[in-house]
N, C-alpha and C positions, 0 to 999 in steps of 0.2 A: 504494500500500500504506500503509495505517493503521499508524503503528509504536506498542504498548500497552503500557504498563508496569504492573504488577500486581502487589502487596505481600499475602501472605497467600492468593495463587493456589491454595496447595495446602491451604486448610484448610478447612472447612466451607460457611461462604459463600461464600467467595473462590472455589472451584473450580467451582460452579456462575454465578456471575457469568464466569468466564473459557471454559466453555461457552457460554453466551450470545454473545460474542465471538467466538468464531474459529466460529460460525454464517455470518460473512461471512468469504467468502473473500481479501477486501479487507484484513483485520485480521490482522498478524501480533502473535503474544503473547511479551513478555520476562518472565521471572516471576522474582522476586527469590527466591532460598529458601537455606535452610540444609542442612545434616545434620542430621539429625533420627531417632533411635532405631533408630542404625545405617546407615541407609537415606541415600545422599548425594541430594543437591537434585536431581540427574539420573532415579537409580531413584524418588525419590518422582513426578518427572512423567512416567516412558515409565508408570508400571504405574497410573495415574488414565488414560491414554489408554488405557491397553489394557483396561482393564476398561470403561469407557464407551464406546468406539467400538471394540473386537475388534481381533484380530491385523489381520484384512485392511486397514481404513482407518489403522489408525493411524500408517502411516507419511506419509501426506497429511496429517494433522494435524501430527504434530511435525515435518516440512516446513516449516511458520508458528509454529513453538513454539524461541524462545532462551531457556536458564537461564539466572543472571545469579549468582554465588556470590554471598553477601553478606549483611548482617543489618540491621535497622533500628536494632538500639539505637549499633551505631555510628556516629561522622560519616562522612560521604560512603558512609557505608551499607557499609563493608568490602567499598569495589569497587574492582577494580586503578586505579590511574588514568588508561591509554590507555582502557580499555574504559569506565571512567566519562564521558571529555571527550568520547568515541565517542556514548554515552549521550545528551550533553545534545543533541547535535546532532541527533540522529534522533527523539528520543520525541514521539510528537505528544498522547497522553493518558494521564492516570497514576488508578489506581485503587488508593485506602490501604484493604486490609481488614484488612492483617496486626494482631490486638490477641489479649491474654490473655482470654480473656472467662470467667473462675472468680468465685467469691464467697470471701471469707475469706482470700484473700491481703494479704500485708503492703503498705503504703502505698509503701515503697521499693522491691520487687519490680516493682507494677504501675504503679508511674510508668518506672520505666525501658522497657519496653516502649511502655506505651498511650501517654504525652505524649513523654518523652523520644523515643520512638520517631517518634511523628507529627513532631516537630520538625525529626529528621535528616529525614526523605522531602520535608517541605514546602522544604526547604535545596536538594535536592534538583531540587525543582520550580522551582524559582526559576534554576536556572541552565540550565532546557531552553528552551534558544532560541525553536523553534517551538511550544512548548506548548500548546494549544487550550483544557483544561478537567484540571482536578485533583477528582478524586471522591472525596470522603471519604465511609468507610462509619462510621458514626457509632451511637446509639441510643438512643431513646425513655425507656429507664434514666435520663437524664441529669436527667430531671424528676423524680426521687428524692421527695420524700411531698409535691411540688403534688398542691392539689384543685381537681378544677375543669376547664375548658378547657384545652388547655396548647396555644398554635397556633406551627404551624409556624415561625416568625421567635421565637418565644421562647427564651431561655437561661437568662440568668439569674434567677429570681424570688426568690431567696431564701430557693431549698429547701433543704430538710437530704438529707443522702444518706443511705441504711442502709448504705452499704458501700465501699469504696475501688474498685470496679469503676464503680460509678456515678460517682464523684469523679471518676476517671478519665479518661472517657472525657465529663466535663464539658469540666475542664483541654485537654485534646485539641482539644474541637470550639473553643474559647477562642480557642487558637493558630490554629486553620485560618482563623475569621473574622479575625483580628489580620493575617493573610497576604492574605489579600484586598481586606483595604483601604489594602495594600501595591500592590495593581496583580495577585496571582494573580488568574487566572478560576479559580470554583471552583463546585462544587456539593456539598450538604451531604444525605444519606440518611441517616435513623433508620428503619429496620426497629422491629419489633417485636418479640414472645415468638416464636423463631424455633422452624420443629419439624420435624423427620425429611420428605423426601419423600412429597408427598402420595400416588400411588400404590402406591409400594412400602414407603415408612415411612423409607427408610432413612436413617441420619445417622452421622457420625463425632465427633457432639459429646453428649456426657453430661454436661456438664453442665448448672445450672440447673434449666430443667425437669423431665429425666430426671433429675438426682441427687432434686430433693422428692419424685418420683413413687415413686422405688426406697425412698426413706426411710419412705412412706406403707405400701410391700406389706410393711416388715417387721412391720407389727403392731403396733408399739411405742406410740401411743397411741388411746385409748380414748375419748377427747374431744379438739377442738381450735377454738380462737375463730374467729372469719371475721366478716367484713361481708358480708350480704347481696347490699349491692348492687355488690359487684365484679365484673366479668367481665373473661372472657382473650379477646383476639382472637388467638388462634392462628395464626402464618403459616407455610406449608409453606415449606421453602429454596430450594425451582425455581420458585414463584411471587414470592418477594422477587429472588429473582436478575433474573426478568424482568420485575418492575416496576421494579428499577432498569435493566438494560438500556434500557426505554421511551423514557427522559428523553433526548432529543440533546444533545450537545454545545455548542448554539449557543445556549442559555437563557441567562437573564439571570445575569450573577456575582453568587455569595452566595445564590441562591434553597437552600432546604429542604426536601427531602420527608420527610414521616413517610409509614413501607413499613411502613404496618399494617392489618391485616385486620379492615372494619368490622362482621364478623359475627363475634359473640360467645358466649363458653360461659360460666355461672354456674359459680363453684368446686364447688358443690354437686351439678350434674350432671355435671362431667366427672369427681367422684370415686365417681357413683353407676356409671359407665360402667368407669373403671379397676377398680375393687374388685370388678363384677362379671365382666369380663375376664378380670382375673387369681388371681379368687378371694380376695382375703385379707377382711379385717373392715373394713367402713368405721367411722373415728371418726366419734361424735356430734360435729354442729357445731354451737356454742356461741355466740351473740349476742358480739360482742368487748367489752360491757359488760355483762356477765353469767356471761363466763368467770374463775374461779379461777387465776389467774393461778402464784400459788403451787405448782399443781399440774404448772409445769413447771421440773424442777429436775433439777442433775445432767449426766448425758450426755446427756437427753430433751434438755431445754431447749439444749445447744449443738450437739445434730443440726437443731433446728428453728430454731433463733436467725434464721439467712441470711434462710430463705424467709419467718416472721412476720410482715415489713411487707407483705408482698405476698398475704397473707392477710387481712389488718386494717387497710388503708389506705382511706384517705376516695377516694370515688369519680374517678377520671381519665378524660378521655374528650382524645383525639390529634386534634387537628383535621387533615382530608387535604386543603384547599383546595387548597395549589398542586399533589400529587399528581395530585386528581381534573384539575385544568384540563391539566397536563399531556400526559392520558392520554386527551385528551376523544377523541371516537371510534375507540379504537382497540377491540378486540375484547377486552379485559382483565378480567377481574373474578376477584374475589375468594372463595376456594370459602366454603362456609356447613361449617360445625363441624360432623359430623353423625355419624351410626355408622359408616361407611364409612370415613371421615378418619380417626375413630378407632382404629377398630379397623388400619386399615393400620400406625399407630403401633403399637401396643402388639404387633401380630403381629411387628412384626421386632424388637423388645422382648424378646421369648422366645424369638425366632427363635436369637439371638446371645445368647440367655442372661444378656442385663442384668438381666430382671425376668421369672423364670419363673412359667408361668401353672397355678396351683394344681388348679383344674378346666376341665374340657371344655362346661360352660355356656354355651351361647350365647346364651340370651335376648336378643332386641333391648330395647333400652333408650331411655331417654324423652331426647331434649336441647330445650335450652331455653335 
């Protein structure tokens, strides 16, 4: 039996990676969690089994499923200390997803969390005897306004960040390298623009993408700058889960994948797609050197402030070398951006009343 330790298990990405896992029945899962909006760390993981695998299995499953009480931003992670020195002795893989991932939070909020936080679990890792491979879930964010290439073994270039989430989760991946050249085996994953389930759409995370998208259907402006030649490679969250799954344990320490999707949508078509979706008025998009800048002021300009680099930024392209060699024959690829992907999004978008859909319009739509 594989013993698996998993920080952030119950949240977005994390609980689709921890599906991927206990796929084998070889794999039993410890999952670090909290209380959390009433809900104790126990009810949050029976009622994620019971809603993905039904009344009948679920009791096979949480058969291979130990909570573990505890928090990251503490030392030793706020775990009793038999059940922690129990900890080191058993864990044979550890998987860090647990992070804040918002934009506009304070620099001392999201350090405690995303570094302070990565630092106690790496502390952690280090005192588990048998330990095979420590997985940092990491992200592509981290390359903040690089132009250009940005390959996988890169870090620092001496980019500027737009936001303390990106800083953050620099700081983070920092310490993870600093531990490995300590003696941790480790492996280092940057995902991409992550997005609701490819089939069904669905997601428990709104922010980011879904907060600019909700911001865009309110109407609120009429024009907005863009670059051209930006594009989003859009990744479903059960396709990032199981491209990190991929990667075995026994690769070389320090390797990085960038977990992003080389099939791409132009800003301009996926907003030609959402607006008609959802009905609202698409803004004129504005050359980013030819837009009146002036003309965003007020609460316009600090609803759009976040998303703007990400609108306006010089062209990036993620190189997937060690990805791709990783993955080499396996059956894996990457879906292509198309109506179907979309609209799966945007349907459970309405569905649950995030961003309700104006008209019954269906026209299919051009991407590109």
């Amino acid at each position: 039996m594989e013993n698996i330790f998993i920080t952030g298990g119950t949240g977005f990405l994390g609980w689709d990676i921890a599906k991927n896992l206990l796929e084998d029945k070889n794999s039993r899962l410890y999952f670090l969690a909290r209380e959390k909006s009433g809900l104790t760390a126990e009810n949050r993981i029976i009622g994620l089994v019971k809603k993905d695998y039904g009344a009948g299995k679920a009791g096979d499953i949480l058969d291979r499923v130990e909570l573990i009480e505890g928090d990251i931003t503490a030392p030793g992670l706020r775990i009793e200390k038999k059940l922690l020195g129990k900890l080191c002795k058993e864990i044979d893989v550890i998987y860090h997803s647990a992070a804040l991932c918002e934009f506009g939070v304070t620099w001392d909020k999201i350090k405690i969390i995303n570094v302070d936080g990565t630092k106690n679990v790496l502390e952690f890792a280090k005192k588990c005897i048998n330990l095979r491979n420590f997985n940092h879930i990491s992200t592509v964010a981290l390359a903040g306004n690089f132009s250009g290439v940005f390959y996988e073994n890169y870090l620092d270039k001496n980019q500027r960040f737009n936001n303390t989430y990106e800083r953050s989760k620099f700081e983070a991946e920092k310490l993870v390298r600093a531990y490995e050249k300590e003696g941790l085996k480790v492996s280092i994953f940057r995902p991409g623009i992550i997005t609701g389930n490819y089939t069904t759409g669905y997601t428990t995370n709104f922010q980011m993408f879904y907060q600019f998208l909700h911001i865009l259907s309110l109407e609120l402006f009429d024009e907005l700058p863009v670059n051209k030649d930006v594009k989003y490679g859009f990744s479903p969250v059960d396709y990032v889960a199981k491209a990190i799954g991929l990667i075995p344990y026994d690769v070389e320490s320090g390797k990085i994948y960038h977990i992003t999707n080389p099939n791409t949508i132009s800003f301009n078509s996926f907003l030609d797609n959402a607006s008609r979706y959802f009905g609202f008025k698409k803004p004129v998009l504005i050359p980013k050197d030819k837009y009146d800048y002036n003309k965003l002021s007020g609460f316009r300009k600090k609803l759009i402030d976040f998303y703007l680099p990400y609108m306006i930024h010089e062209k990036i392209d993620f190189d997937i070398s060690n990805f791709s060699s990783a993955v080499n024959g396996s059956l894996f690829r990457w879906p292509k951006i198309d109506e179907e992907f979309l609209t799966n999004l945007f349907k459970f978008c309405d569905k649950i009343g995030y961003i309700k859909r104006k008209t019954q319009n269906e026209d299919s739509s051009h991407i590109s």
